[in-house]
C-alpha positions in Angstrom: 51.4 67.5 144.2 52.3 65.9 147.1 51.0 67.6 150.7 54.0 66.4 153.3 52.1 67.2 156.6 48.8 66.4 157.4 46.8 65.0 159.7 43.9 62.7 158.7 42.4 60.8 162.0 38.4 60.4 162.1 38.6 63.2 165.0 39.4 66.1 162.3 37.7 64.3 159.1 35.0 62.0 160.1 33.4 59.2 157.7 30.1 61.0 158.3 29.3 64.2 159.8 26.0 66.1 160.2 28.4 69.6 161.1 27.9 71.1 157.2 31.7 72.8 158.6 33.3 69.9 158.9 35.1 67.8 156.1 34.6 64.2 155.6 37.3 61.6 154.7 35.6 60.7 151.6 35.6 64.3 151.0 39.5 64.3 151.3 39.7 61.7 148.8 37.3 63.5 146.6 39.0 66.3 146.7 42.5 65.3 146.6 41.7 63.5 143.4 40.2 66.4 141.6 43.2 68.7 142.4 45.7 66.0 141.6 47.4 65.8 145.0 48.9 62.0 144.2 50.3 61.8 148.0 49.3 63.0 151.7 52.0 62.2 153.9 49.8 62.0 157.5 50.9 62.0 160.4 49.9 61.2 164.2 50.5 63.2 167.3 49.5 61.4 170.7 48.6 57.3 171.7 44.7 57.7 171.0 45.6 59.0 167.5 48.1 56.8 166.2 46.3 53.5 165.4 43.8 55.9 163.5 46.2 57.5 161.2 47.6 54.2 160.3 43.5 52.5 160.2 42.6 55.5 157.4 46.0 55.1 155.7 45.3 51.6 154.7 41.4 52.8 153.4 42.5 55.5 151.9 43.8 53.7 148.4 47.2 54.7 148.1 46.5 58.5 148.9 48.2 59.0 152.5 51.6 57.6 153.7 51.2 57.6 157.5 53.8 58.9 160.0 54.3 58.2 163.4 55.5 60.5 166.5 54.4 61.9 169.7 53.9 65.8 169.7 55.4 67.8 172.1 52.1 69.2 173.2 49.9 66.5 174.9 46.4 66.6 176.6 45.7 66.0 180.2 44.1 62.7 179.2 41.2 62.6 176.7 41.5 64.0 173.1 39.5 67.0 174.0 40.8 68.1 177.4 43.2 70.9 177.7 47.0 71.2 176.4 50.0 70.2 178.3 53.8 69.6 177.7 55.0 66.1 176.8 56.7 64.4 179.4 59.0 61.2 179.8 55.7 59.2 180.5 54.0 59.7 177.5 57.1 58.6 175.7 57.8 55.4 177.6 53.8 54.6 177.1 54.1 55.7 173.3 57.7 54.2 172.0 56.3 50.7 172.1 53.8 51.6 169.3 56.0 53.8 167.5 58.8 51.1 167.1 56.4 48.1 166.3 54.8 50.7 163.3 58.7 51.1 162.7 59.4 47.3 162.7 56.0 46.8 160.1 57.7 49.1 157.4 54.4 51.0 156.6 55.1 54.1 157.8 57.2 57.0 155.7 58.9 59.0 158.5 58.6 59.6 162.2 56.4 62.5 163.4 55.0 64.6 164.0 57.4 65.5 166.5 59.7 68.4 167.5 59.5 71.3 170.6 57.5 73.5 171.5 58.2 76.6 174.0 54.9 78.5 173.7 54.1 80.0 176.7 51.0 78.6 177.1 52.8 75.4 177.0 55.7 75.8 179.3 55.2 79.0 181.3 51.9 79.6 182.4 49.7 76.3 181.5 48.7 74.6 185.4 48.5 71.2 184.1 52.3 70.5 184.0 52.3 69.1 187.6 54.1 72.2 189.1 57.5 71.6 186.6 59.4 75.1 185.7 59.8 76.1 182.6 63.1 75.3 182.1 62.9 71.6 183.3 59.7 70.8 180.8 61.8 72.3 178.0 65.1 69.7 179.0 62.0 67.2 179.0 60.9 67.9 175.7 64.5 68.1 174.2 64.2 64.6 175.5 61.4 63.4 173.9 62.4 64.7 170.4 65.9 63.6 170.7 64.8 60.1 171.3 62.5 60.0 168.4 64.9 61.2 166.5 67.3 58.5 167.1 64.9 56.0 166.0 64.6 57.6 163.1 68.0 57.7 162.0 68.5 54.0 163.2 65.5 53.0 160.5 66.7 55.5 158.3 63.6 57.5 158.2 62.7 61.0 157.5 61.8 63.2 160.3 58.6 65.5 160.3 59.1 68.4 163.2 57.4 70.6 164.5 59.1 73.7 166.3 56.7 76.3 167.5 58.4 79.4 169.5 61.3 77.0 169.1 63.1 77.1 165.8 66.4 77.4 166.4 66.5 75.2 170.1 64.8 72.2 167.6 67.3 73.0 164.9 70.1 72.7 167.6 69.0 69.4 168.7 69.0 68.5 165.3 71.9 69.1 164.7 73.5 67.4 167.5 71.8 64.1 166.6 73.2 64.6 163.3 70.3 64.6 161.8 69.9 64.6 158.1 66.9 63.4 156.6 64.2 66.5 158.1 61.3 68.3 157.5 60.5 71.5 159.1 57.0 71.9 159.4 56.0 75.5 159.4 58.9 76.7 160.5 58.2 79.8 163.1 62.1 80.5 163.9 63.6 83.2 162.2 64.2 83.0 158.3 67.9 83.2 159.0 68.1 80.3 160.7 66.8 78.2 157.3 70.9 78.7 156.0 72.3 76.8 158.2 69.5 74.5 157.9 70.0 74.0 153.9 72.7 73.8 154.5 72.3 70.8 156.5 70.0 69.2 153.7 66.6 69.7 155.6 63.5 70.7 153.7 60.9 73.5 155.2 57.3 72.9 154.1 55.1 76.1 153.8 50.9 75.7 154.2 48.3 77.3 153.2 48.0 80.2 155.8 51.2 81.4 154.2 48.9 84.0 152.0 48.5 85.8 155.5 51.6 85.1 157.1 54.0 87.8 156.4 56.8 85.8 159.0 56.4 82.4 156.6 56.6 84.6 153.0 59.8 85.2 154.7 60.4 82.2 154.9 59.2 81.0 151.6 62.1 83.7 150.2 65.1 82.8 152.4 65.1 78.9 151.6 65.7 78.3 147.9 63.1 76.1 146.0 65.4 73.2 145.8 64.4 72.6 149.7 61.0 73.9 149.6 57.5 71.5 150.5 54.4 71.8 150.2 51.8 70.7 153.5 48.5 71.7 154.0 48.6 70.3 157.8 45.4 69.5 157.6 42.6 70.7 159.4 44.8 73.5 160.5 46.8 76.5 159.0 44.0 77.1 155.9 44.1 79.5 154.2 40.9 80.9 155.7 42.0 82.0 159.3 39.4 79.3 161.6 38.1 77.8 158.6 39.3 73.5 158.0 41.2 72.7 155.9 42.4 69.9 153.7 44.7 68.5 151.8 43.4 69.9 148.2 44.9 73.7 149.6 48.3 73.4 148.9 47.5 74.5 145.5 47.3 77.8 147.3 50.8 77.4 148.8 52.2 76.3 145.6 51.1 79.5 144.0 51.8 82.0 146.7 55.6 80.3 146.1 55.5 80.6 142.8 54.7 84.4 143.7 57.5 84.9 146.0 60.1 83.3 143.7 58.8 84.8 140.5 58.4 81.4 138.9 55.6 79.3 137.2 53.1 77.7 139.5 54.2 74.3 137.1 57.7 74.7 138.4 56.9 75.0 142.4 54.7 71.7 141.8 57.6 70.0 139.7 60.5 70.6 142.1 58.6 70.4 145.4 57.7 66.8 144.3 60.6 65.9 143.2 61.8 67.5 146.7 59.2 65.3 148.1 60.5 62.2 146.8 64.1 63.1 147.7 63.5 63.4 151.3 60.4 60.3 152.0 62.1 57.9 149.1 60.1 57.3 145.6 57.3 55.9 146.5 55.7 58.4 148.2 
């Protein structure tokens, strides 16, 4: 199995831990191994992050392929402080690292990256230095559509996120003439996934689909040809608040194999091979 969505920094999985909660990256390994997951695709999400993902990606023996992006949600300035909206900043401070970790050829795709119109982000958060909602939604279409175009000019996959924004990320998508995409958890309406499949893109389903009634949905309006399997890693379990690792998807491979009334052998075979198709064979 390959888990196309993850996010293994020493923040979420430390090498050692006295919080019996929280999973170590040996653990990951450990665990990985014994459910045959052969491939964690991991990706970053801000500056501080980045040079971790790759750091664990080189220890972690051919397990994780790291990505590279900046999220559309940020943090006011340490890893702990609260949520913001990306801006044009954090871009111009985090495209220098993103192209050199292009340039090296060790990454898979770019990501994770994408929109995000939650309201928390956009309308009501008080650390977005007095911007309306509408401007730091143009700003983020910014962001992403920038990454993007990196990606397409290395020819590499992208990873997106699109949170209370399904269709507006598909849209700019679309427009970039896009075609080498993963849609992470895909919260837009399972209508919109035609067009989509149309397009070629992939939608990877995690664990917390076995208490998501919008993503089983999902899981039935996008045929298994273009269907992925994530865990994204320490979030969306499949306990609600519980971590998470890559060794779940298991659990999202069989609640597909439920949905589409097929063996739980055939959702690992084809989302693999799906796998493959989208990040190139050696993943």
């Amino acid at each position: 199995m390959i888990d196309v969505h993850a996010h293994i920094n020493n923040t979420n999985f430390p090498h050692q831990t006295s919080d019996a909660a929280k999973i170590t990256f040996d653990h990951v390994l450990t665990n990985a191994a014994v459910t045959n997951v052969t491939r964690v695709v991991s990706l970053s999400e801000t500056i501080h992050d980045a040079p971790n993902i790759l750091e664990l990606a080189e220890q972690s023996n051919g397990l994780i392929k790291p990505g590279v992006g900046l999220h559309p949600v940020q943090r006011v300035d340490t890893y702990t402080s609260p949520e913001r909206s990306a801006t044009l900043e954090d871009l111009d401070r985090f495209q220098p690292l993103l192209e050199k970790a292009i340039a090296s050829g060790n990454i898979c795709c770019v990501g994770e990256i994408g929109l995000d119109f939650s309201p928390h982000i956009v309308a009501t958060n008080p650390h977005n230095q007095g911007r309306s909602e509408e401007e730091l939604r143009e700003i983020q279409r910014q962001v992403f559509r920038r990454q993007i175009e990196l990606a397409i000019a290395a020819n590499l996959p992208v990873n997106v996120h699109s949170r209370s924004a399904g269709h507006h990320a598909l849209d700019v998508l679309y427009e970039c003439k896009a075609t080498k995409v993963n849609m992470h958890a895909f919260s837009g309406r399972a209508s919109y996934t035609k067009k989509a499949v149309e397009a070629g893109y992939y939608f990877s389903l995690p664990p917390s689909i076995i208490h998501s009634p919008h993503l089983q949905k999902v899981a039935a309006a996008v045929p298994l040809s273009n269907l992925l399997l994530e865990s994204d890693a320490p979030c969306l379990g499949p306990e609600k608040g519980v971590d998470n690792d890559p060794a779940s998807i298991l659990i999202s491979a069989q609640e597909i194999a439920r949905i589409k009334s097929v063996s739980v052998e055939q959702v690992i075979e084809q989302t693999t091979a799906n796998a493959k198709a989208l990040f190139g064979p050696s993943i």
